[in-house]
Residue frames as qw, qx, qy, qz and C-alpha x, y, z in Angstrom:
[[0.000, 0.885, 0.465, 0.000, 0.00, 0.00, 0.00],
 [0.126, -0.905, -0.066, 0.402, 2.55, 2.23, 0.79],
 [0.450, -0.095, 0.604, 0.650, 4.66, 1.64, -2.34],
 [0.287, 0.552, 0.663, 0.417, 1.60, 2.13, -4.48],
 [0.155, -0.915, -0.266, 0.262, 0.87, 5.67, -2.53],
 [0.458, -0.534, 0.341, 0.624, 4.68, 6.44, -3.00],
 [0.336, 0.209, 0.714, 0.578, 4.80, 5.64, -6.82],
 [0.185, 0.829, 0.488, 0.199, 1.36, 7.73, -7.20],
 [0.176, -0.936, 0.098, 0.288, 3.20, 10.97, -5.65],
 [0.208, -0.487, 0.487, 0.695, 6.24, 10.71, -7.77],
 [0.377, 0.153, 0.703, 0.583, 4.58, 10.45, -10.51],
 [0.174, 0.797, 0.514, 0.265, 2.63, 12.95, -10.18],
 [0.298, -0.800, 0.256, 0.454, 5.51, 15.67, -8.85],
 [0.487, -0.402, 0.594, 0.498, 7.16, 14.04, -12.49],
 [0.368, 0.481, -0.358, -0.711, 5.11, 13.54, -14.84],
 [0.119, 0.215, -0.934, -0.261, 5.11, 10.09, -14.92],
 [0.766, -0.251, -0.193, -0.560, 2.26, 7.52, -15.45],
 [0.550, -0.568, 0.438, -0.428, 1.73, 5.67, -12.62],
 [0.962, 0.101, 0.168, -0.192, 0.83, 2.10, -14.40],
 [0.550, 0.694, -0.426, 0.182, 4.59, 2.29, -15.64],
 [0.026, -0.575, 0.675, -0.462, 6.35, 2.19, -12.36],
 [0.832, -0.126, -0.540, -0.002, 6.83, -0.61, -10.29],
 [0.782, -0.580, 0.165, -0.158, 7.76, -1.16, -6.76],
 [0.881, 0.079, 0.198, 0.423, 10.77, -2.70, -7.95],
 [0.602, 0.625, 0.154, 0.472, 12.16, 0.22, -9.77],
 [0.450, -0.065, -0.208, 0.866, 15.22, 2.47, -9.70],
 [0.012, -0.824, -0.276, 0.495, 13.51, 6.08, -8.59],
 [0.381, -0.623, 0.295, 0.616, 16.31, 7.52, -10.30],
 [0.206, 0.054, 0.865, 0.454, 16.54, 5.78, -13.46],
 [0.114, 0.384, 0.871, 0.283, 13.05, 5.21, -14.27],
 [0.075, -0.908, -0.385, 0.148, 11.84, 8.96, -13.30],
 [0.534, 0.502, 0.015, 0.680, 15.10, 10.64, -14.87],
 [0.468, -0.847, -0.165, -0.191, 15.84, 12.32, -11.58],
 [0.481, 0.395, -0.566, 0.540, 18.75, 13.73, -9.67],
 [0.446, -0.315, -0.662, 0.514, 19.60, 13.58, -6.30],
 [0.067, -0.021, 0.280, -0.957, 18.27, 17.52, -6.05],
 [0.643, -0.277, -0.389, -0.599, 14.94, 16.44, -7.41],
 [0.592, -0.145, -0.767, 0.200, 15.06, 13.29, -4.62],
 [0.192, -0.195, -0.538, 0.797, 15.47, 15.61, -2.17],
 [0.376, -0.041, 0.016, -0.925, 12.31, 17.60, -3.08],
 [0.661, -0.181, -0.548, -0.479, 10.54, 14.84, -3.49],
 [0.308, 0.408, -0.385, 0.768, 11.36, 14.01, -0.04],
 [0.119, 0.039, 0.417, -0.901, 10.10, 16.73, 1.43],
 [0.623, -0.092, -0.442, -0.638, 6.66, 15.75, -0.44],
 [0.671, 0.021, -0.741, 0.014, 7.08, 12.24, 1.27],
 [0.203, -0.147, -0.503, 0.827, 7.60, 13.53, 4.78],
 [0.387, 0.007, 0.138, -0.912, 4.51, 15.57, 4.48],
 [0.488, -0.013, -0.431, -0.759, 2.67, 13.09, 3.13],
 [0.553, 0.059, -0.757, 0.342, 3.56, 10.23, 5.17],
 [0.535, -0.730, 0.006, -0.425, 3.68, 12.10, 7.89],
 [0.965, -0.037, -0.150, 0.211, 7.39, 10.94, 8.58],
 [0.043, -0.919, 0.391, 0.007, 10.62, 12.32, 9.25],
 [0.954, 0.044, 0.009, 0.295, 13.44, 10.09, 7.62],
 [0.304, -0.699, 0.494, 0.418, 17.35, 11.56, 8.54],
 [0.546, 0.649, -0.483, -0.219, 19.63, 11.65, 5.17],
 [0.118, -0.451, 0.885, -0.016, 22.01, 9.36, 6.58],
 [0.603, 0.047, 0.717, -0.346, 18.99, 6.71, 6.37],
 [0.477, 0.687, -0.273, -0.475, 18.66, 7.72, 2.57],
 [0.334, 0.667, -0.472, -0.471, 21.24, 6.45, 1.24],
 [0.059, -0.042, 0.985, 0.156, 21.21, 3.49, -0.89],
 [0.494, 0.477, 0.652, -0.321, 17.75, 3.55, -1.10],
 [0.176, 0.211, -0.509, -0.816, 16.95, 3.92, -4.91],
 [0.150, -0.335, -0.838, -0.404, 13.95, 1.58, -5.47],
 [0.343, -0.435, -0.247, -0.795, 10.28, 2.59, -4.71],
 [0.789, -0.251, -0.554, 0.088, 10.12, -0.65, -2.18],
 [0.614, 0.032, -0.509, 0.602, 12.94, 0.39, -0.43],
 [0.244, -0.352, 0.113, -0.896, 11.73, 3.96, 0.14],
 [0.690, -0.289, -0.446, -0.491, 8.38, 2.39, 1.24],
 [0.817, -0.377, -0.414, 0.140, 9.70, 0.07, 3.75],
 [0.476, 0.143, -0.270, 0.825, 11.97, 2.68, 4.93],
 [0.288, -0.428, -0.073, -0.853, 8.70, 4.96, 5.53],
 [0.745, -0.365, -0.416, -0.372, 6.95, 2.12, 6.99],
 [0.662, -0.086, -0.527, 0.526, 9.83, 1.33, 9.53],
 [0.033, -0.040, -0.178, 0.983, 9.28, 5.53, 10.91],
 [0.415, -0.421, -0.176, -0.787, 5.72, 5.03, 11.22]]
C-alpha cells in the first residue's frame, strides 16, 4: 500500500504515469531524476507520510520498495 501511494506521488511531482512504475524500480533511473529532485521529493514524502526520515537513512535507497519500507519502519 505504501509503495503504491509512494509511486502515485512521484509520478505525479514528475510527470510520470503511474501504471509504468513498479515497486521494484530504480527512482532515479526510471523517473530521470537527480539527487536535487530526490530531495524535493522528499520533502513531499515527509509531508505526506507524515514521517521524518534523517539523510544518513537515505542512502542506498533507490527503489520505490525500499523507500516504502523505509517509511513504513518511521511510522
Amino acid at each position: 500500500m505504501t509503495a503504491t501511494k509512494l509511486i502515485e506521488l512521484a509520478a505525479r511531482r514528475f510527470g510520470a504515469d503511474p501504471r509504468q512504475l513498479k515497486p521494484a524500480d530504480d527512482m532515479f533511473e526510471t523517473l530521470g531524476i537527480d539527487s536535487f529532485q530526490a530531495a524535493d521529493l522528499m520533502t513531499e514524502v515527509e509531508l505526506e507520510f507524515d514521517v521524518e526520515i534523517p539523510d544518513y537513512e537515505l542512502q542506498g535507497i533507490k527503489t520505490f520498495q525500499a523507500l516504502a519500507d523505509k517509511i513504513d519502519a518511521r511510522r
